[in-house]
NUVOGU-513131 format. One record per residue (C-alpha): residue number from 1; residue in three letters; x, y, z. Coordinates in steps of 0.02 Angstrom, whole numbers, plus 50000, padded with zeros to 5 digits. Example, Ala and Ser with C-alpha at 12.3 -4.5 7.8 and 13.67 -1.06 7.14 Angstrom:
2
1,ALA,50615,49775,50390 $
2,SER,50684,49947,50357 $
***
This chain:
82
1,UNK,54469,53208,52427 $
2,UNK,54408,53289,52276 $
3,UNK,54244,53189,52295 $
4,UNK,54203,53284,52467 $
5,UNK,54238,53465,52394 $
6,UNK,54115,53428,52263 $
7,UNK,53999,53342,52359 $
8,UNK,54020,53495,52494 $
9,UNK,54019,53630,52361 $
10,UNK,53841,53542,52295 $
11,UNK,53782,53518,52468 $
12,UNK,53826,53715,52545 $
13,UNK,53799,53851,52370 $
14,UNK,53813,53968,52501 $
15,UNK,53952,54032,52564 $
16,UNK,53920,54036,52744 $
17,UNK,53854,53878,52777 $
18,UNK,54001,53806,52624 $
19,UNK,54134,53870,52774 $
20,UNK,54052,53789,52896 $
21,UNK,54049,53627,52795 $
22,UNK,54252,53672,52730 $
23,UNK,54303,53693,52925 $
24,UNK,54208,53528,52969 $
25,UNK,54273,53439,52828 $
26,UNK,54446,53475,52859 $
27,UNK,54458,53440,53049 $
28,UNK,54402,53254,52993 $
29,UNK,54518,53252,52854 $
30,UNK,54647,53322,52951 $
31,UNK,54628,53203,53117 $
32,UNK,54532,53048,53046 $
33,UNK,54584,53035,52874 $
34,UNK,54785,53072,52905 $
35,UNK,54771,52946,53041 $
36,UNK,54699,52809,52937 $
37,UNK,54811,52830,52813 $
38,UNK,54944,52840,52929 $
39,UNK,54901,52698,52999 $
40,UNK,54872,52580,52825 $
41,UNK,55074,52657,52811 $
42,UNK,55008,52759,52652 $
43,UNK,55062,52942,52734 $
44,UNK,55204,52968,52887 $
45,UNK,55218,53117,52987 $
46,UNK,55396,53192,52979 $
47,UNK,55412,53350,53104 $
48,UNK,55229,53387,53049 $
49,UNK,55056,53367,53155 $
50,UNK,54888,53364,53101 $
51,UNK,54840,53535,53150 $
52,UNK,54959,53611,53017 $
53,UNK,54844,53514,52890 $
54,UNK,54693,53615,52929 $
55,UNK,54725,53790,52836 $
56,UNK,54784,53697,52698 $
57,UNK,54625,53599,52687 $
58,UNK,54534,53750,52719 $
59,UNK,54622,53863,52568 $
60,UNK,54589,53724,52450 $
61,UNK,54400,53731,52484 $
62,UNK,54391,53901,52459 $
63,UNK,54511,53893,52310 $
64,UNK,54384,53778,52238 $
65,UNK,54239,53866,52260 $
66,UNK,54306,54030,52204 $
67,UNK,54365,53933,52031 $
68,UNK,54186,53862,52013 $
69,UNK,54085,54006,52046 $
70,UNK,54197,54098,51909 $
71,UNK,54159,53932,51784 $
72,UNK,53987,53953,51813 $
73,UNK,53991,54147,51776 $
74,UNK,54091,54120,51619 $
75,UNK,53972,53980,51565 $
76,UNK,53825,54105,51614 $
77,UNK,53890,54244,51512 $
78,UNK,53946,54123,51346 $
79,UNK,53739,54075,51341 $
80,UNK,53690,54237,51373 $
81,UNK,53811,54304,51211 $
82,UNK,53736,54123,51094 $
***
């Protein structure tokens, strides 16, 4: 999973079209990835469904962005200062 936020975060530098991508993303991670794995008997739902994986999939995109964008604004500012 962390290759697809990069790969989303690379492909989408704005933030529109990176929500789109996020909200995309996690509807197939949420209803064809969990069901692969569930089916190779790497995950099993216990009193959960797949739609309660979206928001968390979501938050994490965003989470990741956020944490990047501030990165790349420290990194900016340490060049600007050497």
């Amino acid at each position: 999973m962390p290759f697809f936020y990069m790969m989303l975060y690379q492909w989408f530098p704005k933030w529109k079209s990176y929500l789109v991508g996020i909200i995309i993303f996690s509807l197939f991670a949420a209803f064809v990835g969990e069901t692969i794995f569930e089916w190779l008997g790497i995950y099993k739902l216990l009193k959960w469904k797949h739609i309660y994986s979206i928001p968390s999939y979501i938050l994490l995109g965003i989470f990741v962005k956020v944490i990047l964008q501030k990165l790349k604004t420290i990194e900016t500012l340490s060049k600007g200062k050497g």
